[in-house]
N, C-alpha and C positions, 0 to 999 in steps of 0.2 A: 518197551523195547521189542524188537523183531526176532522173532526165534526161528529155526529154522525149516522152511516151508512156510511161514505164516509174514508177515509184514505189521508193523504198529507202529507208528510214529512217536517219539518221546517229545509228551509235553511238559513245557518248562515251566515248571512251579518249584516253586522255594518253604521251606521248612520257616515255620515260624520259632524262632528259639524263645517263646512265653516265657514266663516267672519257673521256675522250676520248686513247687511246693515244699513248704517243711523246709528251711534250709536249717543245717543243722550249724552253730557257729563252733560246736566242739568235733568239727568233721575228722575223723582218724585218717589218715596220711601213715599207710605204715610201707616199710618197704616190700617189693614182691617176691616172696618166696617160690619161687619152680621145685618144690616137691617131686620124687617120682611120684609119676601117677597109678590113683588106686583104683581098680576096676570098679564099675559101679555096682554097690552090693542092694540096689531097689529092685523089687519084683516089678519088671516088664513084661510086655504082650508083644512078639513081632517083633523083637529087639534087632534092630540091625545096627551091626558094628562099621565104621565108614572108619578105609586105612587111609592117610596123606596119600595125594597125585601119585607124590616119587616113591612111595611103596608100592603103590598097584602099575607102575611104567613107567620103569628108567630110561628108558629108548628117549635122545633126545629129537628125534623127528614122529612128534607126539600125534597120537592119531587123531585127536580132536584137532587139531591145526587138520589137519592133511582133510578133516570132513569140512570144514570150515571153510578150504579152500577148493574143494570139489563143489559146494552151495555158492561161491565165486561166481567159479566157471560156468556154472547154468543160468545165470544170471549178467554174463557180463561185465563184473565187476572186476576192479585193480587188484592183482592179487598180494598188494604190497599194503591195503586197506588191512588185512587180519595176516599177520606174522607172525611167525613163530616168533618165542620171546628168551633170554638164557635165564637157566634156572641156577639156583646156588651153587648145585655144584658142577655147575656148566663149565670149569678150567679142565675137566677131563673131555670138551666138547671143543673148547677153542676158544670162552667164551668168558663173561664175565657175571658177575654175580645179578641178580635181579633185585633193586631193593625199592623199598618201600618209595621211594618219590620218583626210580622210574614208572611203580605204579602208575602213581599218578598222573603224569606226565605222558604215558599210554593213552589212561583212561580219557583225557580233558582230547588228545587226538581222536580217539575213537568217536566221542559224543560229539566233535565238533560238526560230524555226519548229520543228514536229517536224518539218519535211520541208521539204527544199532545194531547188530545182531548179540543177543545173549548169549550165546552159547561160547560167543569170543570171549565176551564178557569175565563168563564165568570164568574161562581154562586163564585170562589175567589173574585172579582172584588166587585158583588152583596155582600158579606159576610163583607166585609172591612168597618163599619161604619165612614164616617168624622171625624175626629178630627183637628181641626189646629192647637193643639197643637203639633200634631207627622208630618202635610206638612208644616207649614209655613214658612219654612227655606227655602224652595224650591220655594214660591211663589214669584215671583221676577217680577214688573209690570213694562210695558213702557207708558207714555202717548199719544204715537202717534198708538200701536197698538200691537195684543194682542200676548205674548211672550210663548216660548216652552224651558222648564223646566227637563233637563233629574235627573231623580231620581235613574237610577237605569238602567246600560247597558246588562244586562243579559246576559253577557258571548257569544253577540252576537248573542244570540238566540230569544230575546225580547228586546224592548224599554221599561222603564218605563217612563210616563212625567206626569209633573203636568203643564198644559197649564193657562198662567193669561188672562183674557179678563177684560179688563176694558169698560165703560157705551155707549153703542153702537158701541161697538169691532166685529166682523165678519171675518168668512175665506174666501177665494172664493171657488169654487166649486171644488171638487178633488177627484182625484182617491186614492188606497191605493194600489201600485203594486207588485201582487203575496203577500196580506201580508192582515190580520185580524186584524180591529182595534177593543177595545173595550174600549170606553169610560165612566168613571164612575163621576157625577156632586158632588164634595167636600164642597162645596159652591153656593148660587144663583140660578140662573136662566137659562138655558141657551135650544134655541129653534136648533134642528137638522132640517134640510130641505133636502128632498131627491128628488134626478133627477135622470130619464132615463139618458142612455146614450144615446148622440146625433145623429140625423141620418145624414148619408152621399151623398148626392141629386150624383145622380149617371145622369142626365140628357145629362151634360157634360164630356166626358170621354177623357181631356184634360187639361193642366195647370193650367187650370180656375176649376180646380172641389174644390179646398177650398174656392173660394171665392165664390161659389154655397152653399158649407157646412155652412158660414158664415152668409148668409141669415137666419136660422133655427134656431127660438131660442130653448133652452133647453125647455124640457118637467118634473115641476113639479109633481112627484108622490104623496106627502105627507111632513104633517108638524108635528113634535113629541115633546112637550114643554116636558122638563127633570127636576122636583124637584131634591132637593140635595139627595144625596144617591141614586140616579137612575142611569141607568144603561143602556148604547144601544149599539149592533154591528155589525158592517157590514165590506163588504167585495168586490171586485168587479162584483162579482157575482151576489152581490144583490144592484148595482149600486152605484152611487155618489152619495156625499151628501156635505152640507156647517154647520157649525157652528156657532152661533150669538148669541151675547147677547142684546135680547128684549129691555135689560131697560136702561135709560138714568139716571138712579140714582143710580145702585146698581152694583158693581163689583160679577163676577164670576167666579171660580177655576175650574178646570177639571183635571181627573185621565186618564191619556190614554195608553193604551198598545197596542204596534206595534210589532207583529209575521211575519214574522221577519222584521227588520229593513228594512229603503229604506234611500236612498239616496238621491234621488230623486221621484218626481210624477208627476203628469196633474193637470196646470188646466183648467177652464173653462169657456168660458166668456159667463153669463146665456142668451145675447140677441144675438147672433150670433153661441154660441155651438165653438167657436175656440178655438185650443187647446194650451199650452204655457208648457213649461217643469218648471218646479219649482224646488232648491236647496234646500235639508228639514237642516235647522238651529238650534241651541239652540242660548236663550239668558243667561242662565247658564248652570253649570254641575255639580252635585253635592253642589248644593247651593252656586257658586261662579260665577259671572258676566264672563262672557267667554270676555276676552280680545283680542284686535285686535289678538293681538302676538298669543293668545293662542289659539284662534281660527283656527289657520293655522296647526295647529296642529290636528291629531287623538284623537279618544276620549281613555282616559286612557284605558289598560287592566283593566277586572275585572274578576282577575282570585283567588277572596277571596272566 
């Protein structure tokens, strides 16, 4: 995707939805509790707490619009290409709510561009208030660990997912290849951890230089604890990262959008930095449990 000052063209590749391993046939389906939430009581490093959009600026002529439409202007561009959008509580604005399938309905406009800018991207992501009443069809939990939810194939030109984490769920550490995630928290709690990427011990310039590399553990940069309605993205640019949920009581949802789709990624084992190629999965698609069978299969066209 194009960010701004820079240009990158989104190429169109599609998610493979493969076998999703281990299915479990006693899967637990239980309902979602929304707890108040408990601060996270893990010892961090550089912990930075990230408040929702509409706590850090209720102003609804939001200034990421207003910069977004200044990068327009010096470029030439429609200023009706990136608009401002209403936010929930837009009827004190004139407006009306913002929900989950105008998301969408944005987003499939925006990509239909040869060129994106992300920073729109994002402030859609940021504008989208929670509701479970408009994802919870989508939210589909495993008890042994945490599942990915495709919501919305974007013509190929994006992923949409709603990822479940259940009560100390974790990813391992990964790349996002040639592709812009941006993650938005629906629900709960959930802590981001970001790594260097790892170094390469050049000592050895022989069959042995990975298991030189495997000595090296990853190098923590930072840790970003995300309320719900928050919002974080990266890219490999700006290195790897893992996902986790802090709390051993409380389940958590996540919005994710993948520019463009991968197939595959890295990942990476924090106390050695070795690298393992990973299959990216669903455990549904469109709100249905992705079956062996079905699995084996492409993910449908989405050419509505």
């Amino acid at each position: 995707m194009e960010r701004v000052g820079q240009q990158q063209q989104c190429v169109k590749r599609r998610e493979d939805p493969t076998a999703v391993m281990d299915y479990d046939d006693d899967e637990r389906q239980q309902p979602m509790p929304w707890p108040t939430k408990r601060p996270c009581s893990r010892a961090t490093i550089q912990v930075q707490v990230q408040r929702p959009l509409h706590q850090q600026n209720d102003d609804c002529n939001n200034s990421t619009v207003d910069a977004i439409r200044g990068y327009c202007r010096k470029r030439n561009m429609p200023l009706d290409v990136y608009r401002p959008v209403m936010h929930q509580d837009a009827d004190r604005c004139g407006g009306s709510k913002f929900r989950l399938t105008d998301l969408i309905s944005e987003l499939h406009r925006v990509f239909a561009e040869d060129r994106v800018n992300v920073e729109y991207v994002q402030y859609l992501m940021e504008s989208y208030r929670s509701d479970p009443a408009e994802w919870l069809k989508y939210a589909k939990f495993n008890k042994f660990r945490y599942t990915r939810n495709l919501v919305d194939a974007g013509n190929g030109k994006f992923n949409l997912m709603v990822l479940c984490w259940g009560e100390g769920d974790g990813s391992s550490i990964h790349n996002h290849p040639e592709s812009d995630c941006i993650m938005k928290i629906l629900a709960g709690q959930l802590t981001e951890v970001r790594f260097a990427w790892p170094e390469t011990s050049t000592a050895n310039n022989d069959e042995n230089e990975e298991d030189d590399r495997q000595l090296q553990p990853m190098c923590e940069v930072g840790r970003t604890i995300l309320e719900t309605d928050g919002v974080c993205h990266i890219n490999d640019s700006m290195g790897l990262h893992r996902v986790e949920n802090a709390s051993h009581t409380d389940k958590a949802v996540s919005l994710h959008l993948y520019c463009p789709p991968f197939e595959e990624c890295s990942t990476f084992n924090q106390h050695t930095g070795h690298k393992t190629t990973a299959k990216s999965t669903f455990w549904s698609i469109y709100g249905e449990k992705v079956s062996k069978k079905r699995a084996e299969e492409q993910v449908p066209a989405d050419d509505n």
